[in-house]
C-alpha positions as CSV (number, residue, x, y, z in Angstrom):
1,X,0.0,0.0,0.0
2,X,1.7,3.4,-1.6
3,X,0.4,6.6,0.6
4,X,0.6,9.9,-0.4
5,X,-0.4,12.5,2.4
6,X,-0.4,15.2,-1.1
7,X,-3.9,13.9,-1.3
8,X,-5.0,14.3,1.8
9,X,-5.9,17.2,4.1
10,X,-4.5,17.9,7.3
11,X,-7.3,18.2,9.9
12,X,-5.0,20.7,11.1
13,X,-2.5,22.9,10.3
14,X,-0.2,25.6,10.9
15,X,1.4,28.1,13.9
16,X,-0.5,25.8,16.8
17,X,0.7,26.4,19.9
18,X,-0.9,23.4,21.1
19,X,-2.3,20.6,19.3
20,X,-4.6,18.3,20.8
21,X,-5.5,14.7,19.5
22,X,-8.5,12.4,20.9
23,X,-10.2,9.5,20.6
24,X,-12.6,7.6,22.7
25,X,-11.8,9.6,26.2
26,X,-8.1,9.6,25.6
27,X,-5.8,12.5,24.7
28,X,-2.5,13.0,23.7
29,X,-1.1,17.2,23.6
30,X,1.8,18.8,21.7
31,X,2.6,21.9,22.7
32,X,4.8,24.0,20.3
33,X,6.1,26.7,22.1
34,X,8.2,28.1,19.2
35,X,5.1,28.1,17.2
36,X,6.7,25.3,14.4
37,X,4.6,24.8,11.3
38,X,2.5,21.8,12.1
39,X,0.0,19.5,10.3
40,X,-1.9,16.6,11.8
41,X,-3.4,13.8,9.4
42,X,-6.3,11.3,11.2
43,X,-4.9,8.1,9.3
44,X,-7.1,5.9,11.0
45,X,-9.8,6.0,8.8
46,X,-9.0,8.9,7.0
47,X,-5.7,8.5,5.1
48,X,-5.6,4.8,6.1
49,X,-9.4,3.7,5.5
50,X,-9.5,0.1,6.2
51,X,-9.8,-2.1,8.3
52,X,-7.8,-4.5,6.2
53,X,-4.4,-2.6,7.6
54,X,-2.7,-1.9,10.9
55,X,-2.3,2.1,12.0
56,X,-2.2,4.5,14.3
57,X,-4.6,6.9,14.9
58,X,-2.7,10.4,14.2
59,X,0.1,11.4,11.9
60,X,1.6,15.3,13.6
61,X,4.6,16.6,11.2
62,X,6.2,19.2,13.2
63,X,8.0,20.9,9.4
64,X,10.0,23.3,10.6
65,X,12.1,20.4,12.9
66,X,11.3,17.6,10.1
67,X,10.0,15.8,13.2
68,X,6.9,13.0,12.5
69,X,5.1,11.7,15.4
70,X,3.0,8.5,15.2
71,X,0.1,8.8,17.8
72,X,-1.8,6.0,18.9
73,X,-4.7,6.6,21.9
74,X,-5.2,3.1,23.2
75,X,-6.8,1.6,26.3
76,X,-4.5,-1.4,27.8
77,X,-3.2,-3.8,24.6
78,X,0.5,-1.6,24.4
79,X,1.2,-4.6,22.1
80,X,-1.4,-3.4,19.5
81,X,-0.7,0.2,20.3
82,X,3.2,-0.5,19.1
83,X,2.4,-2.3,15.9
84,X,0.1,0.0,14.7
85,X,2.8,3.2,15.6
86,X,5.7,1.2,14.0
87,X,3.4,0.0,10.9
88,X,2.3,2.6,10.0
89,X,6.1,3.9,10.0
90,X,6.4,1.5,7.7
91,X,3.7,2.8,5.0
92,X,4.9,6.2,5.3
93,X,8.4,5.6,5.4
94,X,9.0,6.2,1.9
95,X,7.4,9.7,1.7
96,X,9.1,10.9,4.9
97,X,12.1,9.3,5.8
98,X,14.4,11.2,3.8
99,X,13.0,14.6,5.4
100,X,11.5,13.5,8.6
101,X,12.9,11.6,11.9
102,X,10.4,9.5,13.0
103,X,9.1,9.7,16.8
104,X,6.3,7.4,18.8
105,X,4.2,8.5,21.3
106,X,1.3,5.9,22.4
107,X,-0.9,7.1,25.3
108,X,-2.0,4.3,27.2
109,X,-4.5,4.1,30.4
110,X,-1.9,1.5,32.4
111,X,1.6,1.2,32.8
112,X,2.9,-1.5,30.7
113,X,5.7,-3.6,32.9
114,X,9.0,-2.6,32.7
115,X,10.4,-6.1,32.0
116,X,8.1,-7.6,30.0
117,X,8.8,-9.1,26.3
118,X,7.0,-6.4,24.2
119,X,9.0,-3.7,26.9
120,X,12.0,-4.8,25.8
121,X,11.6,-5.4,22.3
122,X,10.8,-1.3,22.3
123,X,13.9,-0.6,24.0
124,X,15.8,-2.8,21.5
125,X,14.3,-1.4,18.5
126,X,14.5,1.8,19.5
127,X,17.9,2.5,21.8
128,X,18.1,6.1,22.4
129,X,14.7,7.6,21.0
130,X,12.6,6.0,23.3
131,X,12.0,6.2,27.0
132,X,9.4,4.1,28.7
């Protein structure tokens, strides 16, 4: 699956000092406190609309710091939160890699353990961007 977020619209856009994203009683907030050109894409059914593939819920491009954040909201299943960030990485990659650094943020309602198997294959994959 090719994306192109050309043909899509962000849901918003611009000098936003802070940039809220929700689903379903959870909340994830960026604040931009130098005011960075921002855009936000709702990939899950939006850009992405099936239910055929794994994504996240938001895409937030931050373009003056070529930063792209991958926002899932989930409840407890960390597991599913991670696949669908890191998946949907992987659909985009080709558009944004060369421009963008790619960055994760999953809200979640618990705290996943520390030392379990899904934990540490985080910290693997991602040594030094990540902290949990």
């Amino acid at each position: 699956m090719k994306i192109k977020l050309s043909e899509f619209t962000p849901d918003s856009q611009g000098k936003i000092k802070i940039i809220v994203s929700r689903e379903e009683r959870k909340e994830h907030r960026a604040i931009n406190n130098n005011l960075d050109n921002v855009r936000r894409y709702k990939i899950d059914g939006y850009v992405i609309d099936t239910s055929a593939t794994v994504k996240c819920d938001y895409l937030l491009l931050n373009d003056t710091k070529h930063n792209a954040y991958f926002i899932e909201l989930k409840g407890k299943h960390f597991r599913d939160a991670y696949e669908q960030v890191t998946k949907t990485a992987e659909l985009l990659r080709e558009e944004l890699q060369s421009e963008y650094v790619f960055l994760y943020r999953i809200v979640h309602t618990g705290h996943p353990s520390l030392n379990n198997s899904i934990t540490r294959e985080v910290r693997k994959k991602f040594a030094g961007e990540c902290t949990l």
